[in-house]
N, C-alpha and C positions, 0 to 999 in steps of 0.2 A: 504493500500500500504506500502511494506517495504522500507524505506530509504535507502541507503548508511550508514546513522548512525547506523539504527537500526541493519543493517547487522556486525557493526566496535564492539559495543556493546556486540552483541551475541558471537562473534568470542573470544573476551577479557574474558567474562563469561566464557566463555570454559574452555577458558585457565586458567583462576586462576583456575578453577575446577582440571583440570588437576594437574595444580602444587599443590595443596593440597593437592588432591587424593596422589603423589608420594611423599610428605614431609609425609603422613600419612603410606603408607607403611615402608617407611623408617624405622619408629623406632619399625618395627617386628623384633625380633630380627634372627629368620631365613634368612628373608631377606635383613638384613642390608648390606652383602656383594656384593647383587648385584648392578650394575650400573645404573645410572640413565636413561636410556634409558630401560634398562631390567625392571626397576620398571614402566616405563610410558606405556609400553606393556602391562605389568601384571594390571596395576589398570584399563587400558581399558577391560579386559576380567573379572573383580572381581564383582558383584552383593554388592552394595552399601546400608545401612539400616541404620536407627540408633533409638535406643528404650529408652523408659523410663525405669526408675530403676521398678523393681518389673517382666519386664516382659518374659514370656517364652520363652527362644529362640530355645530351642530342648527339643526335647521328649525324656525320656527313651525308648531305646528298640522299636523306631520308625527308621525305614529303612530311612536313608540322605545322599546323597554322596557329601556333602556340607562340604569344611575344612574351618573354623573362623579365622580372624585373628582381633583381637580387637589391633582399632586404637585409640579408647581412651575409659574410663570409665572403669567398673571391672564389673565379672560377678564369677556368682559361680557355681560349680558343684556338685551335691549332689543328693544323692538317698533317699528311704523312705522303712522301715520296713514292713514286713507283719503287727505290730502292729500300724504303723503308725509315728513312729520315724525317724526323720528326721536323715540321716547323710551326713553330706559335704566332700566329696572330695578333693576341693582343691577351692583356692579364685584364679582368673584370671586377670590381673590387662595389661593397656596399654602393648604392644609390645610383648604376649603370642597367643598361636593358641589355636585352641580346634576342635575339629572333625578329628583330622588326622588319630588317630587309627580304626576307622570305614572305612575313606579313605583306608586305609594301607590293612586292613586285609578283609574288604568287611562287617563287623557282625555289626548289628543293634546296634543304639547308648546306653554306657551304663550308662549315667546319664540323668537326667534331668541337662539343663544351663537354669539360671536363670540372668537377669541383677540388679545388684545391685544397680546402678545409671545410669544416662541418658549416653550410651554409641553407640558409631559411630565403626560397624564392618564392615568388608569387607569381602565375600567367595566367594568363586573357587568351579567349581564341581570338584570331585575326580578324572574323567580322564585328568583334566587342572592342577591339582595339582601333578598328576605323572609325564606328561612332565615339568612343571618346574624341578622336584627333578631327574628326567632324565638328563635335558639338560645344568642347573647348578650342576654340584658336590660339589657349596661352599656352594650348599642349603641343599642339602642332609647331609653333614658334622655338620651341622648348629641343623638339625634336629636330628639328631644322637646324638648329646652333650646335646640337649633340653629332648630327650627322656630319655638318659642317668640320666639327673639331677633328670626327675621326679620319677625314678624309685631308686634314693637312698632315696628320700624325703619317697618315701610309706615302705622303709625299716627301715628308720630311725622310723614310725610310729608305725613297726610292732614290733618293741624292745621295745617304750617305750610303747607301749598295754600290750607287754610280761612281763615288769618288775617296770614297775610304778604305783603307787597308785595313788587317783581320783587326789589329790593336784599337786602332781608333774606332772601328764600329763597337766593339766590347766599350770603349771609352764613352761613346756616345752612349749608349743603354744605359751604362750608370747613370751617366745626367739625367737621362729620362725618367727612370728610374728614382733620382732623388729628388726631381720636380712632384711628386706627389708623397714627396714626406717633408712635414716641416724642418727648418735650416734652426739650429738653435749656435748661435755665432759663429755662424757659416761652419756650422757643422751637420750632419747628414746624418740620422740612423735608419737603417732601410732594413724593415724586421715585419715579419720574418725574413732574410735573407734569401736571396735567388740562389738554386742549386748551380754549379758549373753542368751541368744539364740545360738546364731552364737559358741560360743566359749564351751557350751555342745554339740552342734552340731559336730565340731569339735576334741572334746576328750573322746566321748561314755561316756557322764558323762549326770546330769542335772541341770537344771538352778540355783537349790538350791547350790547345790555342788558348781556351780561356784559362786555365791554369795557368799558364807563363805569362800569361796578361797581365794576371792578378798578382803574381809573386812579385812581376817587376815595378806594379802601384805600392802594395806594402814596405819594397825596399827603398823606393824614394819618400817612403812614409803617406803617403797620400790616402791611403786606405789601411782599415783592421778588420778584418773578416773570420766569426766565430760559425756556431751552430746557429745560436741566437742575433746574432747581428751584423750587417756590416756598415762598416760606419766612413765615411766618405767625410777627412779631415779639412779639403782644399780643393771645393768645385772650379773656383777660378782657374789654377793650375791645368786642372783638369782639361777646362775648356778650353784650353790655350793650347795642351797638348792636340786637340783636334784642327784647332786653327795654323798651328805650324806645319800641322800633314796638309791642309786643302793647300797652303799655300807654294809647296814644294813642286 
C-alpha cells in the first residue's frame, strides 16, 4: 500500500531530478540562453545515460538521429586508418554537443565517440533538435558560433599539418591544449594529462616522436609531466619555439 508519505517522497524525487536535469542542461553552452522553463521542457523530452570512461557511444558511419549534449565528463572523437591508426578528432569536455552535423545534414555519423571518463549525457532525436533550433533563434545563433569555432580549430590544424614539423605540431597541441585550462602566473596544469597515445593521436605523429618531444621540453624545463598532471611552466617560450620553425 502506498502512503501519503510515500507519495510526498516520490513527488520530491522528481523534482530534484528535474532541477538537476535543468542545472545540467544549463551549462550546454548552446543552451545557456535559454530560460528556465524552456530548459525544464527540453530535459523532459532529452533521453538521459550516463557511461563509464572507455565506452562506445556512437558508431562511425552508423545511421543516428541522436544530437549529444555532455553534461559532464569528456568524451572523444576519433577515427581509425585502413592500416589501423588511430586519429582523434577532437576531445569533448562538459557543456559541448556532438551529433548535430548528422542531425543537420541527414549523412551517417563520421567518427567513432568514445567516453573518456565516467560521463552523464543527454540527446534529442534530430526532429526535436530542429524544433528547438527552429523555435529558439538564440539557439541557432548559439550553434552557429559553436560550428563556427570548430571549423577555425580544423583550419588552424590544416596549416600546422601544412607547415610544421613532428616537434612543433606536439608543441602546438600543448598550447591548444592549455588554452582550455586556466594560466595561474602563466603557468598551465593540464589534468588529467594526455596519454603519449592521445597526443600522436592527435598530431599524425607516434608515441616515440612524442616521447623525445616531451623529454626534450622537461630538459629545457618548460614542462613536468606526472600520472596526474602536466604542467606547462613557459607558454611564451613555447610559442616562440613554433614561431622560429614557421619562420625557417
Amino acid at each position: 500500500m502506498v502512503t501519503l508519505k510515500d507519495q510526498r517522497n516520490s513527488a520530491m524525487a522528481k523534482q530534484a531530478e528535474g532541477n538537476i536535469s535543468v542545472t545540467a542542461l544549463a551549462q550546454v553552452r548552446i543552451l545557456a540562453a535559454l530560460p528556465e522553463e524552456a530548459l525544464a521542457k527540453l530535459a523532459e523530452r532529452c533521453n538521459w545515460s550516463r557511461h563509464d570512461g572507455g565506452s562506445e557511444v556512437l558508431a562511425q558511419d552508423a545511421p543516428c538521429d541522436e544530437v549529444y549534449f555532455i553534461c559532464s565528463g569528456r568524451v572523444t572523437a576519433k577515427t581509425f586508418s585502413d592500416a589501423g591508426k588511430e586519429i582523434t578528432f577532437a576531445e569533448l569536455v562538459q557543456g559541448d554537443i556532438f551529433g548535430e552535423l548528422s542531425a543537420l545534414d541527414g549523412h551517417p555519423r563520421s567518427s567513432f565517440v568514445v567516453t573518456l571518463e565516467e560521463s552523464l549525457l543527454a540527446s534529442l532525436p534530430a526532429t526535436v533538435f530542429s524544433e528547438v533550433i527552429d523555435s529558439h533563434p538564440e539557439v541557432m545563433r548559439a550553434l552557429m558560433i559553436e560550428l563556427a569555432a570548430r571549423l577555425r580549430r580544423a583550419d588552424e590544424k590544416v596549416f600546422e599539418f601544412s607547415t610544421l614539423n613532428t616537434s612543433n605540431r606536439i608543441h602546438a597541441e600543448l598550447l591548444r591544449l592549455a588554452r582550455t585550462h586556466p594560466a595561474k602566473n602563466g603557468v598551465v596544469e593540464i589534468t588529467p594529462p594526455p596519454t603519449h597515445a592521445d597526443l600522436a593521436s592527435r598530431t599524425n605523429t607516434t608515441r616515440e616522436s612524442v616521447t623525445r618531444t616531451l623529454n626534450q621540453l622537461k630538459q629545457a624545463g618548460l614542462i613536468e609531466a606526472t600520472r596526474q598532471c602536466l604542467t606547462i611552466f613557459d607558454l611564451d617560450t613555447l610559442t616562440q619555439l613554433i614561431r622560429d620553425s614557421e619562420s625557417d
